[in-house]
Phi, psi and omega in degrees: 000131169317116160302316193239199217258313193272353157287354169282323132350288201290324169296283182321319160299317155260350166287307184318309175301304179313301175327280192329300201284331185280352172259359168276330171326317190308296193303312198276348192259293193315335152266005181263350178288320215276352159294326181294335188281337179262326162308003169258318147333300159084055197260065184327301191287313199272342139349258219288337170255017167281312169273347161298313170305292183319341186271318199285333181263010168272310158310319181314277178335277201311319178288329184277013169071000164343276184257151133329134186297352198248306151311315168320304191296309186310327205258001146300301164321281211281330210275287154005299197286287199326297186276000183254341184298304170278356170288299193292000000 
C-alpha cells in the first residue's frame, strides 16, 4: 500500500491507465481477427476496408504507446502482404 498521498495518487492513476490501455488493446485485436476472418473467407472487399480500419487503430494504439511503433508497423506490413496476396 502506498505511503505518501502522490504514491497513492499515482497508484491510483495507473489502474485507470491500464483499464484504458487493455480496451484499446481489446478494440485493435477484435479488428485484426475479423480481418484474419474475411481473408480465410476470402472476401477482398470487405478485406481491404477491413484493414484500412485496422491500420488507423492500431496506428492510434502505438501512438498512444499501447504497441510499439515497430510492431505496429510489422504486423500491418504482413496483414498488408495478406490482403494484396488475395486481392490477385
Amino acid at each position: 500500500m502506498a505511503q505518501h498521498k502522490s504514491a497513492a495518487k499515482r497508484a491510483r492513476q495507473a489502474v485507470k491507465k491500464n483499464a484504458v490501455n487493455t480496451a484499446r488493446k481489446s478494440v485493435v485485436r477484435t479488428a485484426e481477427k475479423a480481418l484474419a476472418s474475411a481473408l480465410k473467407n476470402k472476401d477482398v472487399k470487405a478485406a481491404q476496408t477491413l484493414l484500412s480500419a485496422y491500420v488507423s487503430k492500431i496506428m492510434k494504439a502505438a501512438q498512444k504507446g499501447v504497441f510499439t511503433k515497430a510492431t505496429a508497423s510489422r504486423k500491418v506490413g504482413r496483414l498488408t502482404t495478406q490482403v494484396q496476396k488475395a486481392a490477385k
